[in-house]
C-alpha positions in Angstrom: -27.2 -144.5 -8.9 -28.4 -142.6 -6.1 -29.2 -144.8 -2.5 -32.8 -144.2 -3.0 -32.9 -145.4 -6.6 -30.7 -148.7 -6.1 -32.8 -149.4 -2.8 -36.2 -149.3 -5.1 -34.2 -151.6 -7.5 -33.6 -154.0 -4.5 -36.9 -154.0 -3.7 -38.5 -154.7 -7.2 -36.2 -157.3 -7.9 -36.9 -159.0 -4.2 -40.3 -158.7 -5.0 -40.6 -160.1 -8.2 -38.2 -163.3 -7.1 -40.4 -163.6 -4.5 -43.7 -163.9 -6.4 -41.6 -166.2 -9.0 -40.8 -168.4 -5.8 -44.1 -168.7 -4.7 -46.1 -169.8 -7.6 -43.1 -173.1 -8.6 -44.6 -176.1 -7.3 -41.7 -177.5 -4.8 -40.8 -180.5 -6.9 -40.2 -178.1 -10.0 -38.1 -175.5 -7.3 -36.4 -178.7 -6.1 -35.0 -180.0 -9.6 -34.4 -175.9 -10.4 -31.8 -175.9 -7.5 -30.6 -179.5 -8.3 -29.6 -178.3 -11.8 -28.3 -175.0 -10.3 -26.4 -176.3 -7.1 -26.6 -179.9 -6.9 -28.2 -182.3 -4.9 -26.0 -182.6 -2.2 -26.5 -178.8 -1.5 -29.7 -178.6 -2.0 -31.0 -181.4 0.7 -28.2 -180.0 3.1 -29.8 -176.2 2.8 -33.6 -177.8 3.3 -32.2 -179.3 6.4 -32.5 -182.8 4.9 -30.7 -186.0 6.5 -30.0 -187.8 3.6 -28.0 -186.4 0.8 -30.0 -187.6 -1.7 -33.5 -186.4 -0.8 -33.6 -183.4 -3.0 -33.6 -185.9 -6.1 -36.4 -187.5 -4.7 -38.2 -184.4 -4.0 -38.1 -183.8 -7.7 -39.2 -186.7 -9.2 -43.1 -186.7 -10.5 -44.2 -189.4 -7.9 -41.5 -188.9 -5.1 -41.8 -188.1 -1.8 -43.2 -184.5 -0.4 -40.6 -182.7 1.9 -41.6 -181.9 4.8 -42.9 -178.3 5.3 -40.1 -176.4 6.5 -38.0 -178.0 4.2 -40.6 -176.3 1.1 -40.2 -173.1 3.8 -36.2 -173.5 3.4 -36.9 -174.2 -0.7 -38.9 -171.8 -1.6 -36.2 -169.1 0.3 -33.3 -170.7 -1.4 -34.9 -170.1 -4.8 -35.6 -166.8 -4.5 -32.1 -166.0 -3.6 -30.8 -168.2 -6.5 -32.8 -166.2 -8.6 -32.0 -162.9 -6.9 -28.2 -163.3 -7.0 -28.0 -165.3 -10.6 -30.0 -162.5 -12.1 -27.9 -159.9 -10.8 -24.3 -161.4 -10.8 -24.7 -164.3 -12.6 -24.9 -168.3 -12.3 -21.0 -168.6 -11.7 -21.1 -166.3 -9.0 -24.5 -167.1 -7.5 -22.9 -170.7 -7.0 -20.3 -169.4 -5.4 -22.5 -167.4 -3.0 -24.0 -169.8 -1.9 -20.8 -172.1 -0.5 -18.6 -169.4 0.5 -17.9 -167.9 3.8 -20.1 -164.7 3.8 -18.8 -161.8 6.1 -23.2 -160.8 5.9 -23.2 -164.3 7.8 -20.0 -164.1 10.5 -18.0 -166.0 7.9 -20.8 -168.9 7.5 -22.0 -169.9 3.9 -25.7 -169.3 2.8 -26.4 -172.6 2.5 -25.8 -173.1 6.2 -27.5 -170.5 7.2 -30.7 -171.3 5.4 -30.3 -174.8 6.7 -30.2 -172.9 10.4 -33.2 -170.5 9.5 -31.7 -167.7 9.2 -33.4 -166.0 6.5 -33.6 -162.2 6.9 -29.2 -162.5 7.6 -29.1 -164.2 4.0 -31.6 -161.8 2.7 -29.7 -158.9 3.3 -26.4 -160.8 2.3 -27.9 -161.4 -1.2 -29.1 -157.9 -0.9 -25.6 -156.4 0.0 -24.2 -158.6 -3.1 -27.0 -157.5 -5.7 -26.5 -153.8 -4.7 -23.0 -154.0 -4.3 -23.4 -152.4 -1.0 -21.4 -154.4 1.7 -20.0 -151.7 4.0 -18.8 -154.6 6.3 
């Protein structure tokens, strides 16, 4: 596949993850990344203090996360889907808690949790394209 044709790829399958992400209301995102991740993961990436709050977050009548925790959310999903589609869900686990050279050795999920989302983009992106020149 030529640069130009896997970077078009990337793109259309950014995009489309994106749009996906977007339209989930954040209790259904939440309880997507529970099942995927776990709940312990998935309230540490949204920067929550309490391990348990992304259970809450999912349930019908629970509590609303704050807004940059639905910010954080909403990018985590996006990459789930981006990475799981791509690689699968074994691996996209394991992209998200291991040391990423994309991220100075940090995992995604700390970086999300730290805001920074274009690194992890391009991390996912280097993954889904296979092109890590690190």
């Amino acid at each position: 596949m030529t640069p130009v044709a896997s970077s078009a790829r990337s793109g259309t399958n950014e995009n489309s993850a994106y749009r996906r992400a977007i339209t989930v209301d954040s209790r259904e995102i939440a309880q997507r990344l529970n099942d995927a991740l776990g709940g312990t993961l998935v309230s540490a990436l949204a920067g929550a203090a309490d391990a348990k709050s992304s259970h809450k977050w999912a349930k019908a009548h629970g509590p609303q996360p704050r807004q940059d925790s639905v910010t954080r959310l909403i990018f985590a999903y996006e990459q789930w889907q981006r990475v799981s589609e791509a690689e699968g869900e074994d691996v996209a686990r394991m992209w998200f808690i291991g040391a990423n050279p994309w991220l100075q050795y940090d995992t995604p999920v700390n970086a999300i949790r730290n805001g920074h989302f274009r690194q992890v983009a391009d991390a996912a992106t280097a993954l889904v394209d296979d092109s890590f020149n690190g």
